[in-house]
C-alpha positions, 0 to 999 in steps of 0.5 A, spaced: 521 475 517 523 480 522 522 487 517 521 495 519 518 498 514 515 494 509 513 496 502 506 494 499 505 494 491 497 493 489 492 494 483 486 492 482 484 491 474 477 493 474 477 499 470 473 503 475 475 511 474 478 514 480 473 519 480 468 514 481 472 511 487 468 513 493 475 513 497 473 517 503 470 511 507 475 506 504 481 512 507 478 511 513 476 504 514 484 502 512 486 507 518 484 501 522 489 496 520 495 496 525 501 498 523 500 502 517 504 509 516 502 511 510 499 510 503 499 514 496 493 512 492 494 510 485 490 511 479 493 508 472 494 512 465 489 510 460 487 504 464 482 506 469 486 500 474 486 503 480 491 500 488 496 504 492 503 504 495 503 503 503 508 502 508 507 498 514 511 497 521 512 489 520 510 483 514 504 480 519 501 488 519 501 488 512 498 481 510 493 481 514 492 489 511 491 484 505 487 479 507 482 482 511 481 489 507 484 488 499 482 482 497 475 483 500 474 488 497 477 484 490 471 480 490 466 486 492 468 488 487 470 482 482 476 485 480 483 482 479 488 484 485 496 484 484 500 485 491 506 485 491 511 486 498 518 489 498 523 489 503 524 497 506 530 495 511 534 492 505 534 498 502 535 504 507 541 506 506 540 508 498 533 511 500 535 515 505 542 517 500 537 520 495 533 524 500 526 519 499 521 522 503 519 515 506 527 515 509 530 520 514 537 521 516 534 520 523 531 513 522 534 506 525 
């Protein structure tokens, strides 16, 4: 599967506060991962679930992101992991229609 820009949708459920994630290192071992552009940390509302919104170059970069750092770290800590993968390419046109900061007028 031939995609630019993929977007990944994960959480895990292990009702773990944001304020007690020590997420400087974990920033810093993602870094490592070939193609990742960028990531928002998430923290749920009255859930204390905790996961992120990325963006990567590729399909492959991403699943071997989950593969090697999410779901690792899903069993370190005995949490339940959801991914979920969504196409960037497919929806280009209507992101960049509204200014989406992942988009640019200058993108292919």
């Amino acid at each position: 599967m031939s995609v630019s820009k993929v977007f990944v949708y994960a959480e895990y459920q292990v009702s773990i506060p944001f304020s007690k994630i020590d997420w400087e290192p974990i920033n810093v071992e993602m870094k490592k991962f070939s193609g990742l552009k960028s990531k928002t940390w998430l923290s749920g509302l009255n859930t204390n679930t905790v996961g992120g919104f990325y963006e990567f170059d590729s399909v492959e970069n991403a699943q071997s992101y989950i593969d090697n750092l999410l779901i690792p770290f899903a069993k370190q800590v005995n949490g339940n992991l959801t991914v979920k993968l969504f196409d960037g390419d497919v929806t280009r046109e209507a992101s960049t229609s509204m200014n989406s900061p992942f988009y640019s007028t200058d993108s292919e």
